[in-house]
N, C-alpha and C positions, 0 to 999 in steps of 0.2 A: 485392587487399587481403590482409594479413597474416593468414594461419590464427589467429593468439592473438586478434588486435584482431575478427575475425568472429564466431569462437566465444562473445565478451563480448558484439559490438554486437546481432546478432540476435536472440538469446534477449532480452537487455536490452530492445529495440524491443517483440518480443513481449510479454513481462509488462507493457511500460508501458502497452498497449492492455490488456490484460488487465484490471490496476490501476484502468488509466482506467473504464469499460466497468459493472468490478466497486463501485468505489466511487460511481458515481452511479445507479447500480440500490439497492444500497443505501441508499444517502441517501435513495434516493426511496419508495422502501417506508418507512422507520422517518417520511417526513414525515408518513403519516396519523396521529401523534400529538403531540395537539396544542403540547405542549411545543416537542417537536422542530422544526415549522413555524415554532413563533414567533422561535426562538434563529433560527432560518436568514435571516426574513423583518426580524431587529432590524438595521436598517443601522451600529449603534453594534457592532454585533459581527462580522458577515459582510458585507464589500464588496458592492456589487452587481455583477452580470454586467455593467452598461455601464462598471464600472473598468475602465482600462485594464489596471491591475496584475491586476485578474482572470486575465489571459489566463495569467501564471506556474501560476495554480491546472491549468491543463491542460497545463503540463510538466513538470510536476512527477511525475507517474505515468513517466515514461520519463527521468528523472533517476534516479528511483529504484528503475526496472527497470536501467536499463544498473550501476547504483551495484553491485545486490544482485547481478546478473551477474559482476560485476568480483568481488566478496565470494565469491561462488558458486566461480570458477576455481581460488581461491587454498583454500579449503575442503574441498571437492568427497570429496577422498584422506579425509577424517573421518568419512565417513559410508558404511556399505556398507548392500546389501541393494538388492532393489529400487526402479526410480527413485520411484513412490509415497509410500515411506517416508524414502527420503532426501531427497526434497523437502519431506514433512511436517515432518521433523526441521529441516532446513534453517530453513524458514518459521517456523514453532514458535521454534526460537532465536533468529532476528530479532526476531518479537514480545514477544519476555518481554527481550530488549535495549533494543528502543525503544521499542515500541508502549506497553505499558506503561508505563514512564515520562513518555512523552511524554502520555500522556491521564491520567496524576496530574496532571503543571503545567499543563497544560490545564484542567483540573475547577479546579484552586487560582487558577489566573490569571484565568481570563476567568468573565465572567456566564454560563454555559450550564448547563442543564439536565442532569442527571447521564445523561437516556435519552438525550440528543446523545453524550454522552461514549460510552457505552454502544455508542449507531450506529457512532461514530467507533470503537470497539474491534472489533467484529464486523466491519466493514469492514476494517480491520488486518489480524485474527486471519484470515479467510478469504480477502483479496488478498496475504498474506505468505506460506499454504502454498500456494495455487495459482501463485504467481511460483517457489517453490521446486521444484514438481512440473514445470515449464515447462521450469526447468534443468537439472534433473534427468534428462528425457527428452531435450530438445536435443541434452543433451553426453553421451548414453550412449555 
């Protein structure tokens, strides 16, 4: 396998478990409130697990681990200092990219409860610098 394409795909594979792992520990701690349970439990809003299309819901963490890897390779030279902080840095600028944005249209678009949003942000915010610390150290 190509030194470039390994360097991307591993780390990538890593954070996507990571990602994975991280965003359903969270989901599941913010569901003791009650809001939160219910936006997740409204079938007019959240698929259920027997969708088939569900199953993109758990590839989606390692689409977007290899994606931010690929981002990470071409970046990387931007950022100095220990891997710690250039991963935070890293992660940090992803979320104020998309994460951010994407849980405004999310809160304006869908019926959910702003502490879903909320969940959905802290889950972001804390699987976006831990994928960037992941890279960070990988490719020291």
């Amino acid at each position: 396998m190509d030194d470039k394409v390994r360097l991307i795909l591993w780390p990538g594979i890593v954070a996507g478990i990571v990602i994975l792992v991280l965003g359903m520990v969270i989901s599941y701690l913010f569901m003791i409130i009650p809001s939160v349970a219910a936006d997740y439990n409204d079938a007019q809003v959240i698929r259920s697990l027997q969708d088939p299309l569900m199953s993109l819901f758990f590839i989606y963490p390692f689409v977007l681990g290899i994606a931010l890897s690929w981002v990470w390779s071409i970046t990387k030279v931007l950022v100095e200092g220990p891997a710690w902080k250039r991963g935070t840095r890293f992660g940090l600028t992803y979320f104020v990219i998309a994460t951010i944005p994407g849980m405004l249209i999310s809160y304006s678009s869908f019926s959910l409860s702003i502490l879903t949003i909320i969940s959905w942000t802290v889950s972001g915010l804390i699987s976006a610098i831990v994928a960037g610390c992941i890279f960070a150290k990988m490719n020291e």
